[in-house]
TORKOL-4160 file (C-alpha; in steps of 0.2 Angstrom, whole numbers, padded with zeros to 4 digits, m for minus):
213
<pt num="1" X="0046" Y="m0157" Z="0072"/>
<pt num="2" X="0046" Y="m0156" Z="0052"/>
<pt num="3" X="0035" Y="m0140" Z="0054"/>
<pt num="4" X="0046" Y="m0133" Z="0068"/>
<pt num="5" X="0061" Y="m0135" Z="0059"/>
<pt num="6" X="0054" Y="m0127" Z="0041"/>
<pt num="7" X="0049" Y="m0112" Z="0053"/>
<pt num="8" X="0067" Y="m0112" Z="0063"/>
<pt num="9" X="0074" Y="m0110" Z="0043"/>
<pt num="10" X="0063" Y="m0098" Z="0036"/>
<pt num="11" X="0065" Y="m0086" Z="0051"/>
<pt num="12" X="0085" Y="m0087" Z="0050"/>
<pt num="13" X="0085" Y="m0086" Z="0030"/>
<pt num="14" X="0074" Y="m0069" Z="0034"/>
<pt num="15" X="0086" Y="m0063" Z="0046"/>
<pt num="16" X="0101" Y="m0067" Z="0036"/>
<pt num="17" X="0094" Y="m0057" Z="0022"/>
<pt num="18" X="0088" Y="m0046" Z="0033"/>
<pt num="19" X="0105" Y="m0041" Z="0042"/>
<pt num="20" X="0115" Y="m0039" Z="0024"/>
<pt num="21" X="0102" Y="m0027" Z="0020"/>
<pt num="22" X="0103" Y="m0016" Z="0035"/>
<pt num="23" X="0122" Y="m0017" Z="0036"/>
<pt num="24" X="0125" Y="m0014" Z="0017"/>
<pt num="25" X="0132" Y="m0030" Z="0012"/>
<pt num="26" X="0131" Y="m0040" Z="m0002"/>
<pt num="27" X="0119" Y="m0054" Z="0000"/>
<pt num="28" X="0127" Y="m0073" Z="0000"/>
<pt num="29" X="0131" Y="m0080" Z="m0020"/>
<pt num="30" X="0118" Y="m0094" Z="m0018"/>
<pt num="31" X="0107" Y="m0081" Z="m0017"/>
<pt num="32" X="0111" Y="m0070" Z="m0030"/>
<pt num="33" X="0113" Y="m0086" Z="m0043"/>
<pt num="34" X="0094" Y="m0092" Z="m0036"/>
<pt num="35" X="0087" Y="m0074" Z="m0038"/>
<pt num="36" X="0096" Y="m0063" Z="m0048"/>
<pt num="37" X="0099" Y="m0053" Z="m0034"/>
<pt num="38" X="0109" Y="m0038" Z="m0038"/>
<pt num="39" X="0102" Y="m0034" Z="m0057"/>
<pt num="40" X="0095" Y="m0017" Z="m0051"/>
<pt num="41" X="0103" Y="m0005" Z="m0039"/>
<pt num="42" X="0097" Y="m0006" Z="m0019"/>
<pt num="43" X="0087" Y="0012" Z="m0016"/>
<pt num="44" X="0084" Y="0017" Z="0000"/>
<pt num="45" X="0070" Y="0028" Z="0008"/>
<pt num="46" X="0063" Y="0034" Z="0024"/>
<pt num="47" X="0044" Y="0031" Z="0030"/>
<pt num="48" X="0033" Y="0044" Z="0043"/>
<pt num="49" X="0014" Y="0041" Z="0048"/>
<pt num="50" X="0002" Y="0035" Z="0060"/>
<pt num="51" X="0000" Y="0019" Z="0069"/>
<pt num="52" X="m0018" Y="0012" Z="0078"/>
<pt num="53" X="m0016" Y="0000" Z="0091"/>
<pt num="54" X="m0030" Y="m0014" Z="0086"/>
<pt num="55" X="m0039" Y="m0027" Z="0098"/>
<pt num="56" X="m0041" Y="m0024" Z="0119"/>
<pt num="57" X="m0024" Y="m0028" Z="0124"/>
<pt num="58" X="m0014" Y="m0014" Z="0119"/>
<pt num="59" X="m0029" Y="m0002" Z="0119"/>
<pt num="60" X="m0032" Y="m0006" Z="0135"/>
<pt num="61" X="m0014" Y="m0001" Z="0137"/>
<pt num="62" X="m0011" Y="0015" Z="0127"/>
<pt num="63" X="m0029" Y="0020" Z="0122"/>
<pt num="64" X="m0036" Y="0020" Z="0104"/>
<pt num="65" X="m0027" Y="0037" Z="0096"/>
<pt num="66" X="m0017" Y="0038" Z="0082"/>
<pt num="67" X="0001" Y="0037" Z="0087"/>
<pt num="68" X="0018" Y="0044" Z="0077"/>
<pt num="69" X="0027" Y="0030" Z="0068"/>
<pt num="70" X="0046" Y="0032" Z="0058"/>
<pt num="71" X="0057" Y="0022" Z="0049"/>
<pt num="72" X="0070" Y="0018" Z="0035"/>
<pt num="73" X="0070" Y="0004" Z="0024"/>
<pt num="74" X="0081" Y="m0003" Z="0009"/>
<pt num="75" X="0075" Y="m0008" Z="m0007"/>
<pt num="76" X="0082" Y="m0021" Z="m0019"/>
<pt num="77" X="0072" Y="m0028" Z="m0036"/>
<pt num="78" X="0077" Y="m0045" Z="m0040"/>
<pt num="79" X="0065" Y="m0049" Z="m0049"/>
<pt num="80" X="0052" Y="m0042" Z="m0062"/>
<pt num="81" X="0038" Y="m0036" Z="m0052"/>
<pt num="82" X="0049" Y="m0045" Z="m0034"/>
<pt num="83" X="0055" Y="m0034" Z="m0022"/>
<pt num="84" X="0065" Y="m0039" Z="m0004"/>
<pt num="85" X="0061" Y="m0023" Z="0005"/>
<pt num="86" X="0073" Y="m0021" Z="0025"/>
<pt num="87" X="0065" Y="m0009" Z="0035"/>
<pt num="88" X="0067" Y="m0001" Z="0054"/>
<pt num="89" X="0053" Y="0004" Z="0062"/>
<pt num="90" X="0050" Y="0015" Z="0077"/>
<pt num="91" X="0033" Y="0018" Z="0087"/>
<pt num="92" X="0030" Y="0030" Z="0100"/>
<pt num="93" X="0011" Y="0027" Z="0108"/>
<pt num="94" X="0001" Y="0038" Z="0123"/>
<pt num="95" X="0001" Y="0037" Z="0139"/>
<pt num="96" X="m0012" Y="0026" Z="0144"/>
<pt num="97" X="m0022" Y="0027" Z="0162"/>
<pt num="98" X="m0030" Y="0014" Z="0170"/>
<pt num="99" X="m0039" Y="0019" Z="0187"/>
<pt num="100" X="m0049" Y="0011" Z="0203"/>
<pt num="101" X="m0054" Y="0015" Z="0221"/>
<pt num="102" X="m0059" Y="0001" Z="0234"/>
<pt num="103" X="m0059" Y="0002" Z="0254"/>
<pt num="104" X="m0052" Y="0021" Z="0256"/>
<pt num="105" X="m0038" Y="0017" Z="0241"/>
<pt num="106" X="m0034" Y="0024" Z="0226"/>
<pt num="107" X="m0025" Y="0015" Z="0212"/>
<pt num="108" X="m0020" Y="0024" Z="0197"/>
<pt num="109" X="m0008" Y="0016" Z="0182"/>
<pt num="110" X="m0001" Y="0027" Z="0169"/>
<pt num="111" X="0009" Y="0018" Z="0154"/>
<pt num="112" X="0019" Y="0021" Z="0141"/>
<pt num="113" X="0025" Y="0010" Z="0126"/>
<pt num="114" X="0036" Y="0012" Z="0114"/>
<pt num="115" X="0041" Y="m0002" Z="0098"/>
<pt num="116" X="0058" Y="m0004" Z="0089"/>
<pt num="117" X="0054" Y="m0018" Z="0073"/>
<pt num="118" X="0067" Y="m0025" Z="0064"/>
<pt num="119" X="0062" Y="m0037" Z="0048"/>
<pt num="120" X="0059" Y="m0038" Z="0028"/>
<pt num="121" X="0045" Y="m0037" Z="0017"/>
<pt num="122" X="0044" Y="m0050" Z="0001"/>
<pt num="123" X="0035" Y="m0036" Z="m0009"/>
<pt num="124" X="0025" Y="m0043" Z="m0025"/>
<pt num="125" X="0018" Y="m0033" Z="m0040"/>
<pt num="126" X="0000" Y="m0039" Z="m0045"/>
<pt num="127" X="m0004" Y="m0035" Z="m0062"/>
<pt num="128" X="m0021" Y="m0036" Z="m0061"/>
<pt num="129" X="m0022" Y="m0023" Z="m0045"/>
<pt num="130" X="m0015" Y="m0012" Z="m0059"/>
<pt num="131" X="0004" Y="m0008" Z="m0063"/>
<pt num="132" X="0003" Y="0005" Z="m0045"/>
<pt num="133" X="0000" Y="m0009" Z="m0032"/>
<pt num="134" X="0008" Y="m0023" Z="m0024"/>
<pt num="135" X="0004" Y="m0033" Z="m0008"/>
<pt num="136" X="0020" Y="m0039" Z="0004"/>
<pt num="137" X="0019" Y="m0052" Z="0018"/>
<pt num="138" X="0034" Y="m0051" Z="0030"/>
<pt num="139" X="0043" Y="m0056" Z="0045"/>
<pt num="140" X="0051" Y="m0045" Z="0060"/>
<pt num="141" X="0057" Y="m0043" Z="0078"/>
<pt num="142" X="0051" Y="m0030" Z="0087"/>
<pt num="143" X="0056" Y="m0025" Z="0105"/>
<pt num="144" X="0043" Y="m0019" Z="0115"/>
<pt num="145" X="0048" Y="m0006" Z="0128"/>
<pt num="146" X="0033" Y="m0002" Z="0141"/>
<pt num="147" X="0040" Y="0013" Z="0155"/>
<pt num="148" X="0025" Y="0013" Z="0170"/>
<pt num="149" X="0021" Y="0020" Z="0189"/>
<pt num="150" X="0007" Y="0012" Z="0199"/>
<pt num="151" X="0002" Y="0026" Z="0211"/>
<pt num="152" X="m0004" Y="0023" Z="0227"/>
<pt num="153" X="m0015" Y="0035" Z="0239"/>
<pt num="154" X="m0026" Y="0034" Z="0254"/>
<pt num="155" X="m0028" Y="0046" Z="0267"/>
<pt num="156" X="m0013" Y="0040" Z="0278"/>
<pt num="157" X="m0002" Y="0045" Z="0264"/>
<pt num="158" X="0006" Y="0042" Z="0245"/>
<pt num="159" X="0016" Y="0027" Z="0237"/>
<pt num="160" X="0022" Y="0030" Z="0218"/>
<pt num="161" X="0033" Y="0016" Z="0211"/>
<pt num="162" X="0039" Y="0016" Z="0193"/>
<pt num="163" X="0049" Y="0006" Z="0182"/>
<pt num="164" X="0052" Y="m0001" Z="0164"/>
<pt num="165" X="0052" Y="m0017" Z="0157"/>
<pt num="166" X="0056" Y="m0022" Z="0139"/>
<pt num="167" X="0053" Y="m0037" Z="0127"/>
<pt num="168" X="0057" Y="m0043" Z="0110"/>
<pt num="169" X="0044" Y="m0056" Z="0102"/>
<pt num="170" X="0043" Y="m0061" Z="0082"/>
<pt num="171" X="0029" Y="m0056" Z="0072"/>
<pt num="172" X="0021" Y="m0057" Z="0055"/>
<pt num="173" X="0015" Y="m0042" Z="0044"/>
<pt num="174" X="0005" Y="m0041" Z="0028"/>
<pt num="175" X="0007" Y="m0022" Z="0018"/>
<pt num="176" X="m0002" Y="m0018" Z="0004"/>
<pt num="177" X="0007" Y="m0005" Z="m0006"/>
<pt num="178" X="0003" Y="0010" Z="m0018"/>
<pt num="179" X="0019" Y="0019" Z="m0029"/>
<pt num="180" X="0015" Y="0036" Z="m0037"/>
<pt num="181" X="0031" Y="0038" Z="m0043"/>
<pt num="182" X="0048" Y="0033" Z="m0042"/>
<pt num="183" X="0050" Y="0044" Z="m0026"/>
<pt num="184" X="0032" Y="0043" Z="m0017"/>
<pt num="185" X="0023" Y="0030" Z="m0009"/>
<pt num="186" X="0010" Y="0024" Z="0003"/>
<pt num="187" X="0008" Y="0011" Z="0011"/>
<pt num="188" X="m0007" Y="m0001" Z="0023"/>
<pt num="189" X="0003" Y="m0013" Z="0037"/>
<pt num="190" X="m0007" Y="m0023" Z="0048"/>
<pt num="191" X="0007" Y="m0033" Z="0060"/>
<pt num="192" X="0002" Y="m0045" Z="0074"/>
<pt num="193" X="0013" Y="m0050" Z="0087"/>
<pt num="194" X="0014" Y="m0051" Z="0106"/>
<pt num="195" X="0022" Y="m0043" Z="0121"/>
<pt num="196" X="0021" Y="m0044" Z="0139"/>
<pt num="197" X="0026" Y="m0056" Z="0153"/>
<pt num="198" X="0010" Y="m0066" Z="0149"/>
<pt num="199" X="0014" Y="m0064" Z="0128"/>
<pt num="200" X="m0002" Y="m0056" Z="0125"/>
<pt num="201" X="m0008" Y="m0055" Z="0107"/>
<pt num="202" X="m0006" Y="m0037" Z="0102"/>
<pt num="203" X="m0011" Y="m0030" Z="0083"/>
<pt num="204" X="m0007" Y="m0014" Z="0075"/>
<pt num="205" X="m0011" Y="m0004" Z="0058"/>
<pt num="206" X="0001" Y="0009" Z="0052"/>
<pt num="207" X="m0004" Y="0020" Z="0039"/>
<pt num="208" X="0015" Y="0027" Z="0031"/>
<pt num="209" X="0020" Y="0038" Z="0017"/>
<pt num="210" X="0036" Y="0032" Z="0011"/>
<pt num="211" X="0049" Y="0043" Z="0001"/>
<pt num="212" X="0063" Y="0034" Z="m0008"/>
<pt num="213" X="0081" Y="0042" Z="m0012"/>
């Protein structure tokens, strides 16, 4: 119960901070006395690359390619070498195909899956990776959207049905980060979470370019 109710805290103390970010607010004063939230000015950016579906559940759903990945995000320092970074995230992965024949009948399934994540990363400089780096843990919602059709054939005839189904699970990042310059930046993000009526573990690594304003 103790454990479940440090966890029930940390995720709503995320998403607190995470919606005044996305929204442009001022984050709450305890915050800013505890922090010294506010010292530097909040920059914003946008993100564009490429994310790999990792382990057999989603590969067994979309394939193995490389799939287009965008976003935006919000920066704020609140600390020397501490940065609470919000972001959006949006995947769009293949079509994946899954085929079989048995007794005269042909099954094919196509899907599709797309992810909207919604969360914050707690970035931290490390000097000794060199004054370039940092390494961020993070927490985020993400809203799975998978559109499918199950088609049906034998010789009496043809049976296509289609549909889409949609959930929204929590899950857990870690990002490692290299900063050119003030504008440029790349960045590593391995994210597990799960999706599916069953809540099947599902992994991902995204490989972004990040370009802040």
């Amino acid at each position: 119960m103790r454990i479940w109710k440090s966890t029930t805290l940390a995720t709503l103390a995320w998403a607190l901070l995470g919606t005044t970010a996305a929204w442009g607010m001022d984050p709450p004063g305890w915050f800013k006395d505890v922090s010294g939230w506010g010292k530097d000015l909040p920059g914003w950016g946008v993100q564009a690359g490429l994310a790999l579906p990792l382990g057999s559940d989603l590969s067994t759903t979309v394939g193995s390619n490389l799939n287009l990945s965008l976003g935006g995000h919000r920066d704020w320092t609140f600390a020397p070498g501490q940065t609470l970074r919000s972001r959006l995230d949006l995947a769009w992965y293949g079509v994946g195909t899954q085929s079989a024949t048995s007794g005269g009948l042909t099954q094919e399934i196509r899907t599709r899956v797309k992810s909207e994540a919604f969360g914050a990363d707690y970035l931290l400089h490390m000097p000794w990776l060199g004054e370039r780096w940092s390494v961020a843990p993070g927490l985020a919602w993400i809203r799975w959207t998978v559109d499918s059709s199950n088609r049906l054939e034998r010789s009496t005839g043809r049976f296509s049905p289609s549909g889409a189904s949609s959930w929204t699970r929590q899950a857990l990042s870690l990002t490692g980060t290299y900063r050119w310059d003030r504008q440029r930046e790349a960045e590593l993000r391995l994210v597990s979470s799960h999706y599916g009526y069953e809540n099947l573990p599902t992994r991902t690594a995204t490989l972004n370019f990040l370009w802040h304003f």
